[in-house]
C-alpha positions as protocol buffer text, in pm:
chain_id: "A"
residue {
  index: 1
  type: UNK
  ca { x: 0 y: 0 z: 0 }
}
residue {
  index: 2
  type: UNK
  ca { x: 94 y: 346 z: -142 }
}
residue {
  index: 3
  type: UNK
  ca { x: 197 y: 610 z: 194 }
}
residue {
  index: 4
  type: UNK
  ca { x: -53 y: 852 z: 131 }
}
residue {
  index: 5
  type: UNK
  ca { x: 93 y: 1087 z: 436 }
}
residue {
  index: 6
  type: UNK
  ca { x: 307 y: 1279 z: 156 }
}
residue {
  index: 7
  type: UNK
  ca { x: 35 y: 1364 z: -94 }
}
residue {
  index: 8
  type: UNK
  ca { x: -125 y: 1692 z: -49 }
}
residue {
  index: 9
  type: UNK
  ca { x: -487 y: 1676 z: -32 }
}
residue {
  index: 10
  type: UNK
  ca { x: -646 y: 1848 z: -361 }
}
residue {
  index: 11
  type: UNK
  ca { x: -1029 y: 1967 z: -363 }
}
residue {
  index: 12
  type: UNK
  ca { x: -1155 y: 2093 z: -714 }
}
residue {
  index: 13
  type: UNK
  ca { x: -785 y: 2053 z: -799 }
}
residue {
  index: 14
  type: UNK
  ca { x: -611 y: 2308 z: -575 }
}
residue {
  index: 15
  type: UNK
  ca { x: -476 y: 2205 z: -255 }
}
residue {
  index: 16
  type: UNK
  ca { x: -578 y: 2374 z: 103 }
}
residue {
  index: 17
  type: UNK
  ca { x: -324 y: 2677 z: 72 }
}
residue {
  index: 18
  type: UNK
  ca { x: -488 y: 2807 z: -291 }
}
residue {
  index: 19
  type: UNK
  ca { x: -825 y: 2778 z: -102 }
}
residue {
  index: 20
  type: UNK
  ca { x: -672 y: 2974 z: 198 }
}
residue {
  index: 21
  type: UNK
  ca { x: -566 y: 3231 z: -46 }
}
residue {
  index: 22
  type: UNK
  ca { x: -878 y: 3236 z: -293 }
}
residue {
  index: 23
  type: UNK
  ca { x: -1064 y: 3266 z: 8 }
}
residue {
  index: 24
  type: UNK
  ca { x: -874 y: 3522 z: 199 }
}
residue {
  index: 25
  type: UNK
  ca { x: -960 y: 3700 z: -148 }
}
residue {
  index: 26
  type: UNK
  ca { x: -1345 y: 3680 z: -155 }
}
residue {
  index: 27
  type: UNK
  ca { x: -1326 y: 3802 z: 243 }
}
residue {
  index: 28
  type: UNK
  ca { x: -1142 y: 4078 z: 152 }
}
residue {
  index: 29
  type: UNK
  ca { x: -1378 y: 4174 z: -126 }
}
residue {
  index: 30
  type: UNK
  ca { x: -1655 y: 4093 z: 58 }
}
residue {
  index: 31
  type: UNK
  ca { x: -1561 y: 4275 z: 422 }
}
residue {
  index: 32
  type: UNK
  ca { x: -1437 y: 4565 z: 222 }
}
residue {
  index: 33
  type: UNK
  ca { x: -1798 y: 4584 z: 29 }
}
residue {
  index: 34
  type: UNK
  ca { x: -1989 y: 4532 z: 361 }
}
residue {
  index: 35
  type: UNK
  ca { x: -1742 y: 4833 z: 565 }
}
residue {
  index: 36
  type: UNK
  ca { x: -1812 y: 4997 z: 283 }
}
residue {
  index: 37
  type: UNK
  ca { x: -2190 y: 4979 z: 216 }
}
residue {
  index: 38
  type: UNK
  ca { x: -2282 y: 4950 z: 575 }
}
residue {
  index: 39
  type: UNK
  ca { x: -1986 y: 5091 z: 780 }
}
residue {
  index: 40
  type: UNK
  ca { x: -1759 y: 4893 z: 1020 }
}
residue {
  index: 41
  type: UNK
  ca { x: -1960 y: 4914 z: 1325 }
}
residue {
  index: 42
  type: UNK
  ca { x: -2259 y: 4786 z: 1161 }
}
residue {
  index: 43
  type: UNK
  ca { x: -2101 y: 4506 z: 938 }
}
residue {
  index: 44
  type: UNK
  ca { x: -2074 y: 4151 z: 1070 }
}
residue {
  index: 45
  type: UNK
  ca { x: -1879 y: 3854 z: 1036 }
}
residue {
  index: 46
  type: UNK
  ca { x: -2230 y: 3658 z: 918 }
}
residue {
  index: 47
  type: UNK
  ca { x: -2241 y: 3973 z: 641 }
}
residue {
  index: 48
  type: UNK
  ca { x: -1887 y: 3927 z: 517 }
}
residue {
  index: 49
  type: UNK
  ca { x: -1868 y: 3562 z: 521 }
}
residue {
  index: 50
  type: UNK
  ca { x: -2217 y: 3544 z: 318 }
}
residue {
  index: 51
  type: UNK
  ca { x: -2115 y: 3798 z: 75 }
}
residue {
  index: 52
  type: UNK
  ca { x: -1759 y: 3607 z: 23 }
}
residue {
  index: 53
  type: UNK
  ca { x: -1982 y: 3248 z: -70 }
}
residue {
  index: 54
  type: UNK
  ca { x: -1731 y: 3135 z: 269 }
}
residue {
  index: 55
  type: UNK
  ca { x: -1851 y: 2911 z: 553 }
}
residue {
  index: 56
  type: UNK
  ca { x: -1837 y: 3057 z: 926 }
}
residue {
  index: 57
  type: UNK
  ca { x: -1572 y: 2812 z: 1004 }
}
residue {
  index: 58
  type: UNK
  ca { x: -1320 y: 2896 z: 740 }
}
residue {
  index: 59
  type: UNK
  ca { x: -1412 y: 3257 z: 802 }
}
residue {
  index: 60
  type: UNK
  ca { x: -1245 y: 3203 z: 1147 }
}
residue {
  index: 61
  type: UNK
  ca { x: -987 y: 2973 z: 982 }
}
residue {
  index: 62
  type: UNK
  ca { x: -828 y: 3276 z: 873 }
}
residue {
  index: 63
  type: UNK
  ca { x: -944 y: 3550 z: 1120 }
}
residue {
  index: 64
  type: UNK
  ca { x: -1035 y: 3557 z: 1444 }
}
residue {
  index: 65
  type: UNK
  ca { x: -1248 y: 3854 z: 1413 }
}
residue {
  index: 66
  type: UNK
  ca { x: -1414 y: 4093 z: 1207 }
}
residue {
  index: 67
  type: UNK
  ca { x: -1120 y: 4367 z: 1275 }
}
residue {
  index: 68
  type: UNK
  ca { x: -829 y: 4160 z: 1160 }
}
residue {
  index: 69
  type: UNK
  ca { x: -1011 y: 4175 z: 745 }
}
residue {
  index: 70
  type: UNK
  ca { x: -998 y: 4582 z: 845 }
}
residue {
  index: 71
  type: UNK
  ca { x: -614 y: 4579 z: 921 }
}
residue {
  index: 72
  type: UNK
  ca { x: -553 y: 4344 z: 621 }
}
residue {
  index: 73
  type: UNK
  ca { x: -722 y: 4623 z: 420 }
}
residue {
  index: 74
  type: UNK
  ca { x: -565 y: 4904 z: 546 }
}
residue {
  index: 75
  type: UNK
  ca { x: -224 y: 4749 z: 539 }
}
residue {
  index: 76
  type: UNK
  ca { x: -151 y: 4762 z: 912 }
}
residue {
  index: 77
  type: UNK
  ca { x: -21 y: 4386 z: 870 }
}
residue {
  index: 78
  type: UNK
  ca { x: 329 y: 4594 z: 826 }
}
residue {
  index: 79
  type: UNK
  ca { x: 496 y: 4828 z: 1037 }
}
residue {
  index: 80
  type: UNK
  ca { x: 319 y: 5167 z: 1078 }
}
residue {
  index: 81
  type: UNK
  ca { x: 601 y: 5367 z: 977 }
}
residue {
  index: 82
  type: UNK
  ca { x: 681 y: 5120 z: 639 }
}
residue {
  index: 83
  type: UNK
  ca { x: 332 y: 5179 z: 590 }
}
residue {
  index: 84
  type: UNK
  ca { x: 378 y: 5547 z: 551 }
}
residue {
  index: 85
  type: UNK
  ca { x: 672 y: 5557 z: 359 }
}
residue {
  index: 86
  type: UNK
  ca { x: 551 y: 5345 z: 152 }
}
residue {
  index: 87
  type: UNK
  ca { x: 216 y: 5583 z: 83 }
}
residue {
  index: 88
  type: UNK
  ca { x: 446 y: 5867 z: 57 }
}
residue {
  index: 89
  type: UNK
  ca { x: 649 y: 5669 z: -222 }
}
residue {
  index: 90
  type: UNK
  ca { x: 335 y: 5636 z: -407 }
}
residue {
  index: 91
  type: UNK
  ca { x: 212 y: 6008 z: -341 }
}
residue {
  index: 92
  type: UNK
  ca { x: 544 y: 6109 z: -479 }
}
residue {
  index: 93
  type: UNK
  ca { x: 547 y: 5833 z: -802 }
}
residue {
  index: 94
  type: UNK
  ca { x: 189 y: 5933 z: -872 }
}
residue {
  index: 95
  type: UNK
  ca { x: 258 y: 6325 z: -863 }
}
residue {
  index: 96
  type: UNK
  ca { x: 569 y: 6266 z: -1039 }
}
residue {
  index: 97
  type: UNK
  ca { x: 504 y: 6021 z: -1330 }
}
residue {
  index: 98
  type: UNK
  ca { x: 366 y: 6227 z: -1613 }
}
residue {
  index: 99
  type: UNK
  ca { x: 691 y: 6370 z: -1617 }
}
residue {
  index: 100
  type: UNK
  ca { x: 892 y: 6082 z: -1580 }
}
residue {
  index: 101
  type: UNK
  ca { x: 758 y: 5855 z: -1825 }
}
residue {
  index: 102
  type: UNK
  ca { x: 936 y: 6136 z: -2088 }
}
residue {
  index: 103
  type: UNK
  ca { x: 1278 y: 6189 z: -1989 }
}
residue {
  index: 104
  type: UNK
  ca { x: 1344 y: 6457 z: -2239 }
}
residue {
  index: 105
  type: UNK
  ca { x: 990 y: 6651 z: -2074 }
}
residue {
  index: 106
  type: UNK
  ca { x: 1136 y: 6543 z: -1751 }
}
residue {
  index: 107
  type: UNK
  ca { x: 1460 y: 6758 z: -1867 }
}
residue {
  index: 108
  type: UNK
  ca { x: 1343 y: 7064 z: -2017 }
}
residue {
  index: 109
  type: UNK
  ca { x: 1068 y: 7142 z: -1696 }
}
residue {
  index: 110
  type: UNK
  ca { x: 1295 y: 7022 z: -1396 }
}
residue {
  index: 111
  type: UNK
  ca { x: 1638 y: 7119 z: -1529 }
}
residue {
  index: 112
  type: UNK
  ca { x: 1729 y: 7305 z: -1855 }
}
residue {
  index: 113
  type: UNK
  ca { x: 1412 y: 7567 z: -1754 }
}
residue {
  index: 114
  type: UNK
  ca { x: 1541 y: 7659 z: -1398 }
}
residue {
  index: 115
  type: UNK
  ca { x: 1652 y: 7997 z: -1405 }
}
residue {
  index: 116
  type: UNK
  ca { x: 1615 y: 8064 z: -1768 }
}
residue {
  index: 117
  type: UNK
  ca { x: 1250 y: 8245 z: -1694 }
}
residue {
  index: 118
  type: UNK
  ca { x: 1121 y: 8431 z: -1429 }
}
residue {
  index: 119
  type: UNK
  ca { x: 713 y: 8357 z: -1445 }
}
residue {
  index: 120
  type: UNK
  ca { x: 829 y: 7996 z: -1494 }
}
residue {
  index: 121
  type: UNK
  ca { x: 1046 y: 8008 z: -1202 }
}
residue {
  index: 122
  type: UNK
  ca { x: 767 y: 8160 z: -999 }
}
residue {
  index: 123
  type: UNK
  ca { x: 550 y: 7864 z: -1103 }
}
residue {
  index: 124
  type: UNK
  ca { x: 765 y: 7612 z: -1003 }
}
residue {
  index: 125
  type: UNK
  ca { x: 809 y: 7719 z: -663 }
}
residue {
  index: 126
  type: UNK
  ca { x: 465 y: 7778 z: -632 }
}
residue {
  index: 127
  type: UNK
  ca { x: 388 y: 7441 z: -755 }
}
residue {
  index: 128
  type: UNK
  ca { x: 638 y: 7323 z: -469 }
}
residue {
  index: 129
  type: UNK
  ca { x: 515 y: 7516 z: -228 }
}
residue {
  index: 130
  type: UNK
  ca { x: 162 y: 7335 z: -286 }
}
residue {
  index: 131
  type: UNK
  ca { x: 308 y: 6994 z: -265 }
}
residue {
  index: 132
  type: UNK
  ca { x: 446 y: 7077 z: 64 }
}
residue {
  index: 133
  type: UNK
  ca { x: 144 y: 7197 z: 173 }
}
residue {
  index: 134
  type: UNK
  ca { x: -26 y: 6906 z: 83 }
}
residue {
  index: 135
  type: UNK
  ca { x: 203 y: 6683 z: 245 }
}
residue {
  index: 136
  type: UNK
  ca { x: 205 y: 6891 z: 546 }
}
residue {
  index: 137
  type: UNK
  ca { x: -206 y: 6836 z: 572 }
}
residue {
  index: 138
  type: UNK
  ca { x: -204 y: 6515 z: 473 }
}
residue {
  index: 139
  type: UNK
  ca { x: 57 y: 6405 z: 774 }
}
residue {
  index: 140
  type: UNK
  ca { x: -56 y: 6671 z: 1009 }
}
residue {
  index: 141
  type: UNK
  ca { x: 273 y: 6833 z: 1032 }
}
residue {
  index: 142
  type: UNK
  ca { x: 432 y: 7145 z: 1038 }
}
residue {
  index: 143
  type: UNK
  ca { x: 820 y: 7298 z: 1045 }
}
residue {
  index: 144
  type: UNK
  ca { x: 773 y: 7438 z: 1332 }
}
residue {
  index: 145
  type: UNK
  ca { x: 651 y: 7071 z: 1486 }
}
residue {
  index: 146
  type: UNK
  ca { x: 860 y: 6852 z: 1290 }
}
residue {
  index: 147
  type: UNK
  ca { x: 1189 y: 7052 z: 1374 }
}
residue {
  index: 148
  type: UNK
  ca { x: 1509 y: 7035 z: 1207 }
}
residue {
  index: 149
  type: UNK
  ca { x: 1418 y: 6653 z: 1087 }
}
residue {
  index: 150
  type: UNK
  ca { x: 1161 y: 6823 z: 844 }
}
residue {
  index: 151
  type: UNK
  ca { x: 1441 y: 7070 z: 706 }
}
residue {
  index: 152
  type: UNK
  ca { x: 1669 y: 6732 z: 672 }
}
residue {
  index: 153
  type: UNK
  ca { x: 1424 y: 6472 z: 605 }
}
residue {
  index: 154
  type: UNK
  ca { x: 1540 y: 6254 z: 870 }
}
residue {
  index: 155
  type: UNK
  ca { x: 1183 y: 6161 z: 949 }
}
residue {
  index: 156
  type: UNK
  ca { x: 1143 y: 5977 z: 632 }
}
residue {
  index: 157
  type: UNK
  ca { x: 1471 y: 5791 z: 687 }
}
């Protein structure tokens, strides 16, 4: 007789971590639907499980409540401060990729321009001067706060 300890146990062909994951999946889809539609507070783990075609017990397979979906969603399953670089990366990559995706537009605005016209000058610091501003409303922070590890950037280190 054939040891059958080794095999890994396939259901509809996939075997129990490609369920974990597909299922993880619909949850996700689903709890973020039901926060959503109905808000946190009012959502349940009967709601989310129903909407994500999931049983109750493989719901709490892979939670143990309806707040741990949440923090996989907001990406609190990493380190708050690698979470915020991280958004900040993006912030910056999403502000700044029009211009980088031509490096000869990229060129002309950021470098061969500086200094060679006034208005344009004005602009661009103006333009910078927004950025910071948003930055500075999105994080809640200001100079005068932040200290000399805003002026250096050491907080983003």
């Amino acid at each position: 007789m054939e040891n059958l300890t080794d095999e890994v146990p396939l259901w509809r062909g996939s075997d129990q971590s490609e369920r974990d994951k597909q299922r993880r999946r619909q949850l996700l889809n689903a709890a973020l639907q039901a926060y959503a539609t109905t808000g946190y507070s009012a959502a349940t783990v009967q709601e989310v499980r129903r909407q994500a075609h999931v049983s109750t017990r493989s719901f709490y397979e892979l939670y143990a409540d309806k707040s741990e979906p949440l923090q996989a969603l907001q990406g609190f399953d990493i380190d708050p401060l690698t979470f915020v670089r991280q958004s900040v990366q993006r912030m910056v990559m999403a502000a700044l990729e029009p211009i980088l995706s031509d490096q000869r537009e990229a060129r002309v605005l950021e470098a061969e321009s500086v200094g060679a016209c006034q208005p344009l000058d004005r602009e661009r610091r103006t333009a910078y001067r927004a950025v910071a501003a948003a930055i500075d409303a999105i994080f809640g922070c200001s100079k005068s706060q932040a200290g000399s590890s805003w002026r250096t950037g050491d907080w983003l280190a």
